[in-house]
N, C-alpha and C positions, 0 to 999 in steps of 0.2 A: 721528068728525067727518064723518058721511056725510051732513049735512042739508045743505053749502055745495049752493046754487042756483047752479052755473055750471060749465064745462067745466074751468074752470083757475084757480086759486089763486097770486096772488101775495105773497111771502113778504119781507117789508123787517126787519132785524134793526134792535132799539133799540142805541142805543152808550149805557146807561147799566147799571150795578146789576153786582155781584158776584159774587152769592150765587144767581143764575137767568139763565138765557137767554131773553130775553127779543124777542118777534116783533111785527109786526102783520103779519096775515091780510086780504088783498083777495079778493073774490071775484064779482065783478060790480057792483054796488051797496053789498054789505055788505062789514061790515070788523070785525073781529074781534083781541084781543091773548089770544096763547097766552107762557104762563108755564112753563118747564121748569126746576123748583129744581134744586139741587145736592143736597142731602139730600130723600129720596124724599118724607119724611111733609110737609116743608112746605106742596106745594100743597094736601092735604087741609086742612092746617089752616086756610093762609090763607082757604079759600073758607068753611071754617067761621066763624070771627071775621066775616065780611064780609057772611057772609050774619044774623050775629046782630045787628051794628050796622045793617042793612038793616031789620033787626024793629024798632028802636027809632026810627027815623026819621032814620038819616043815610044822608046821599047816598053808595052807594058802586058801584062799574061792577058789572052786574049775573053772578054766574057762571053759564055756562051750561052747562058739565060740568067734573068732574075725570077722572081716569086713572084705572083698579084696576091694573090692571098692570102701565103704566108713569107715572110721574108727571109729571100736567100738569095746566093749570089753562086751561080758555079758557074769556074773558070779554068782556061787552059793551066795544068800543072809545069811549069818550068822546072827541070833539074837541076839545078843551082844553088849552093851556098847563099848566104847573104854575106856582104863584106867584111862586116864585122867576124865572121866565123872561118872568112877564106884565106883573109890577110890580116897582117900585125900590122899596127898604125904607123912604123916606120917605114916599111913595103908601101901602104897606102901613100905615103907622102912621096917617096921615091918614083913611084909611078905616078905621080899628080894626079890622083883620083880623086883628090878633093876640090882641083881646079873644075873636072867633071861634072861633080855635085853641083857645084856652084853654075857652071852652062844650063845645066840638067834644071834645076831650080828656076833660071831666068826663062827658059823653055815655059816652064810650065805655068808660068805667070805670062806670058803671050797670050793666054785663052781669057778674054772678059768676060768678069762678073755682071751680074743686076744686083745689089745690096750689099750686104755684109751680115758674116753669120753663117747660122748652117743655112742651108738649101730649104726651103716651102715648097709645095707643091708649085711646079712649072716652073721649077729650077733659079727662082728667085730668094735672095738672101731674108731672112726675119727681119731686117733692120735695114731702112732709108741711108741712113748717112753711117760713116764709121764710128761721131761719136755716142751718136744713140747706144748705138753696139756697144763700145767701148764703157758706156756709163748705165746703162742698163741690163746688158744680157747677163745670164749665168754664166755665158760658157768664159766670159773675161772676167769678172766681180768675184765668182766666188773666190778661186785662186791664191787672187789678189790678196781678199778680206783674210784669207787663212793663213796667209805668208805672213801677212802683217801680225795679227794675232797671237801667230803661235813662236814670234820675233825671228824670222830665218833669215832675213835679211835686214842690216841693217841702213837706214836710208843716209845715214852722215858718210860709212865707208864705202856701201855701193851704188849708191845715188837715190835722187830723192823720184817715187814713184810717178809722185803729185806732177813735176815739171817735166817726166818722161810726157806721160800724157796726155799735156799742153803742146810739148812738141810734136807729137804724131796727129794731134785733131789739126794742128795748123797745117801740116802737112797734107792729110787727107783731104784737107777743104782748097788747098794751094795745087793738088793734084787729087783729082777727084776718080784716081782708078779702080776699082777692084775687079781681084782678081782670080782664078779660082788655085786652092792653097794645098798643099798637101797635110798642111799643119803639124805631121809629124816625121819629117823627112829629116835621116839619119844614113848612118850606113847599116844601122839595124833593117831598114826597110828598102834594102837595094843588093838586088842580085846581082852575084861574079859573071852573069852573060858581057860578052861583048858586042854592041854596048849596054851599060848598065840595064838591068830591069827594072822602074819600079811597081813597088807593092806597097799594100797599105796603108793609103793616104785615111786622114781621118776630114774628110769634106767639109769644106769652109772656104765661104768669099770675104775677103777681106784686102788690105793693102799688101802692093808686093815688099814694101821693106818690114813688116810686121811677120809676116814667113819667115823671109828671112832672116830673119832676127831669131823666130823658132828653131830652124835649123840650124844656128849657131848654136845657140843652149844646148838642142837635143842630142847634137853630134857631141858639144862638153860631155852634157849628163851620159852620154852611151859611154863614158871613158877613152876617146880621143883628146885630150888636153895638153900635146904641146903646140907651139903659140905657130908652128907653118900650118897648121890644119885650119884654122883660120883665117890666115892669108891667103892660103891656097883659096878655100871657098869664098870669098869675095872676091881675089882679082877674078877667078871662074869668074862669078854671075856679072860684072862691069867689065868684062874681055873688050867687048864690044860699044859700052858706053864712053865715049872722048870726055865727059863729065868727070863720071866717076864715082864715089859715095859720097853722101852727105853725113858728115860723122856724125852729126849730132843726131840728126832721124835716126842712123843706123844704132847709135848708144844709146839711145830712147827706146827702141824695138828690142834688142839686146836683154835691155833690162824689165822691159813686159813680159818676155819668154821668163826671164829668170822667176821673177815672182811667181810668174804660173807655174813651173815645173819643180819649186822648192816642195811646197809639200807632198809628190810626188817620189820625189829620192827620199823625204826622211820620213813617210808610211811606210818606205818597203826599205829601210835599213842601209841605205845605197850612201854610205857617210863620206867616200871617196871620191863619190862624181858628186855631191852635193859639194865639197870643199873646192874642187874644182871649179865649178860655177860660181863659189862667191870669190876665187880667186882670180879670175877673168874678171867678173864685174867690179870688183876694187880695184882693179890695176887701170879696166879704162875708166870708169871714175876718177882715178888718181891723173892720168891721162889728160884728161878734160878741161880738168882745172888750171 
């Protein structure tokens, strides 16, 4: 970081995010956000995905180095809100910024994976097929094993996990895509530029309706829960598909996100977007049948 133009660098910490320490860099004029993950390979990867959605034509803060040594990531600082902080979720629907998401989303699933899972060295997923993934990795099992355990959902009213799946390995083997995921893509992680910015993907190859499916929950669990913010983001990502969704993949994905981000809202107290997500998942459960 020897290119700052100025005598002195001042350092303001974000109060957001878990899983990185995260800064803005002032340094005269300029202003800069450095990223220091928790696990080393993330910032490699993140600036990789970002910089591939960047080839495709979406808006993302530009990076301008990584770390070899020690892990870090600094990047162009954009001046922008996130959506969630700029607009009320009636405004968001009114302006079909959730149809946005949902483009934004299928955009980003255009770029092909190798594997599934987080990234290995040379940009290859940990895992052969999705359901190795799905049946062996942490980053799906533990979730899963804690949802169930600590009963946050139940599988008679919000569906049974077991035949979710079954549905998505048939799927994954019936289309064998993967594809690189933002995994937590919200309106928490999308700047008010036009057009949108994103920020903070958490890197992962994996199936694009399993994303999807994420960003259905994550947009619920952020507290967007009425039923057009939904709609909107699906007709978005199938705009351009004559198909369509496949409900049942799509309520199978729906309900993998669920499981994973229960015990997430109810470690941090979040009782409001946790009720909301199981009232989504009972309703299409209820749906289904």
């Amino acid at each position: 970081m020897k290119f700052f133009n100025a005598d002195r660098v001042a350092v303001e910490f974000f109060d957001a995010g878990i899983s990185s320490l995260v800064c803005l860099l002032t340094a005269g004029d300029e202003r800069y956000v450095l990223k220091i993950p928790v696990r080393a390979a993330d910032a490699r990867n993140e600036a990789a995905f970002l910089r591939a959605w960047a080839g495709i034509g979406l808006a993302v803060p530009k990076v301008i180095e990584t770390g070899t040594k020690k892990s870090h990531m600094l990047m162009q600082y954009v001046p922008a809100k996130t959506l969630d902080r700029a607009y009320s979720e009636q405004e968001l629907i009114r302006n079909t910024s959730f149809v946005r998401m949902g483009k934004m989303i299928r955009c980003m699933h255009a770029v092909p994976a190798i594997g599934y899972g987080r990234p290995s060295s040379g940009l290859i997923g940990e895992y052969r097929s999705f359901e190795s993934w799905l049946r062996e990795s942490r980053q799906a099992r533990g979730q899963l094993t804690q949802t169930r355990r600590r009963g946050l959902l139940s599988e008679e009213v919000h569906g049974s996990i077991d035949e979710a799946a079954h549905i998505l390995i048939e799927h994954a083997m019936a289309y064998p895509h993967s594809s690189y995921c933002h995994w937590d893509f919200s309106p928490n992680n999308l700047l008010s530029t036009d057009p949108f910015t994103v920020i903070d993907p958490d890197p992962t190859f994996c199936t694009p309706y399993v994303d999807l499916g994420r960003s259905i929950i994550k947009t619920i669990g952020a507290g967007f829960t009425r039923v057009e913010v939904v709609d909107q983001i699906v007709s978005g990502y199938f705009a351009d598909d004559p198909i369509g969704p496949k409900q049942q993949v799509l309520f199978a994905a729906t309900l993998l996100a669920g499981y994973s981000i229960m015990p997430y809202l109810g470690d941090r107290g979040m009782a409001r977007e946790a009720t909301a997500v199981r009232e989504y998942l009972a309703a299409q459960n209820s749906a289904a049948r």
